[in-house]
C-alpha positions in Angstrom: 0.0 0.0 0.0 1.4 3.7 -0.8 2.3 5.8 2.1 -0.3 9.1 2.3 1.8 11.7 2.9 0.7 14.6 5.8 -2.2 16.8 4.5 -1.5 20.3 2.9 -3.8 23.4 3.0 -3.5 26.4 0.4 -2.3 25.9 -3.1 0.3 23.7 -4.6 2.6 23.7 -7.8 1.2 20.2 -9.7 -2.3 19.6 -10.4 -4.0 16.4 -9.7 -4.2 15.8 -13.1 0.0 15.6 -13.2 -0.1 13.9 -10.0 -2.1 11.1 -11.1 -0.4 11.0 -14.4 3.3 10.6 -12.4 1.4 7.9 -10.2 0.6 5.7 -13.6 4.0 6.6 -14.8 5.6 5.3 -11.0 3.5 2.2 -11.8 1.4 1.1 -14.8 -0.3 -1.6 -13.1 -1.8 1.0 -10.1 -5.1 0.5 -9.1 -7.2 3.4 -8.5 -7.6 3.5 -4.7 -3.6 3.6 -4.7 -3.4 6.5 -6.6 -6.3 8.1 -4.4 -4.3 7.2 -1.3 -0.8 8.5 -3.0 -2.5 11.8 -4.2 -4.6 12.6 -1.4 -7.9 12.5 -3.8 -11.2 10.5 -4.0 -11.4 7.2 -6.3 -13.9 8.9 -8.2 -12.0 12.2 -8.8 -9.3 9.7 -10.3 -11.8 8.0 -12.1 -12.8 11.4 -13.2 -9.0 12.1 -13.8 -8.4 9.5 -16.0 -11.3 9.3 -17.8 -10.0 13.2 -19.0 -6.3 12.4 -19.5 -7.6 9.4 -21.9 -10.3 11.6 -23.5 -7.9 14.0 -24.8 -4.9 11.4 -25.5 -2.4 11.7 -23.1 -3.2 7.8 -21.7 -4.7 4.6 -22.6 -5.4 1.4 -20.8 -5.7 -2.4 -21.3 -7.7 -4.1 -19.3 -6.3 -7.6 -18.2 -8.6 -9.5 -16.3 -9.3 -7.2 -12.9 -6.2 -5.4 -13.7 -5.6 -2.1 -15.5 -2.5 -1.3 -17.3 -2.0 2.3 -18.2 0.2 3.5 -21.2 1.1 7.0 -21.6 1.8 9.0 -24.4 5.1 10.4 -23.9 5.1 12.6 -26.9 1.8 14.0 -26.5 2.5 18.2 -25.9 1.3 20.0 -22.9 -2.4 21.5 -23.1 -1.1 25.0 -22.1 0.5 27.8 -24.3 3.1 28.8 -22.2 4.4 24.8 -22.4 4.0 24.9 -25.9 5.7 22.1 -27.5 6.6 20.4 -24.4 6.0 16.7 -24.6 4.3 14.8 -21.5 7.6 12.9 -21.3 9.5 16.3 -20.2 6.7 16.5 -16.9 7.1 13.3 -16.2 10.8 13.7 -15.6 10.4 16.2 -13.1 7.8 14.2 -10.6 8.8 10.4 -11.1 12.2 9.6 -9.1 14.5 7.0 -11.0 14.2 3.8 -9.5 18.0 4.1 -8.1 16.9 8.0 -6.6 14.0 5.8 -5.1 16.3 3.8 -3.3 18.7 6.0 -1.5 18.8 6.9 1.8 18.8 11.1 2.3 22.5 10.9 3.7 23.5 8.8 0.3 22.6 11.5 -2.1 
């Protein structure tokens, strides 16, 4: 199970749609009450989510028996005109940790 971090009032940097989005690109196979619990949101506000970021492109999903796997469209281009021309793939960069970052202790780094 993921680890909910400590509630947060006022505004934030990421959306919960780019949150959800690194969630899926953390872990393909993540099931919807995961990415609830690791972005502090309802299940149906990431059914919601989803439902968007596949609507307009940026994800698909496969369905394999009671599991979902997510792609992402790494080349799709950011919605808003100040990103212009900035692929999906240049986000995710920013909010997924490498697998060997994820794995290092705070006085290792």
């Amino acid at each position: 199970m993921v680890e909910v971090p400590v509630p947060h009032t006022g505004w934030t940097f990421i959306t919960s749609h780019a949150r959800v989005l690194a969630a899926i690109s953390d872990n393909p196979n993540i099931r919807i009450r995961d990415i609830a619990a690791r972005c502090r949101l309802t299940e149906r506000a990431v059914s919601r989510i989803i439902n968007d970021l596949e609507q307009d492109g940026y994800l698909s999903h496969t369905r394999e028996g009671r599991t979902n796997t997510y792609r992402i469209e790494p080349d799709k281009v950011l919605r808003h005109p100040a990103e212009a021309g900035l692929p999906v793939a240049s986000l995710l960069s920013l909010l997924v940790q490498d697998e060997t970052e994820r794995t290092l202790t705070p006085t290792t780094r």
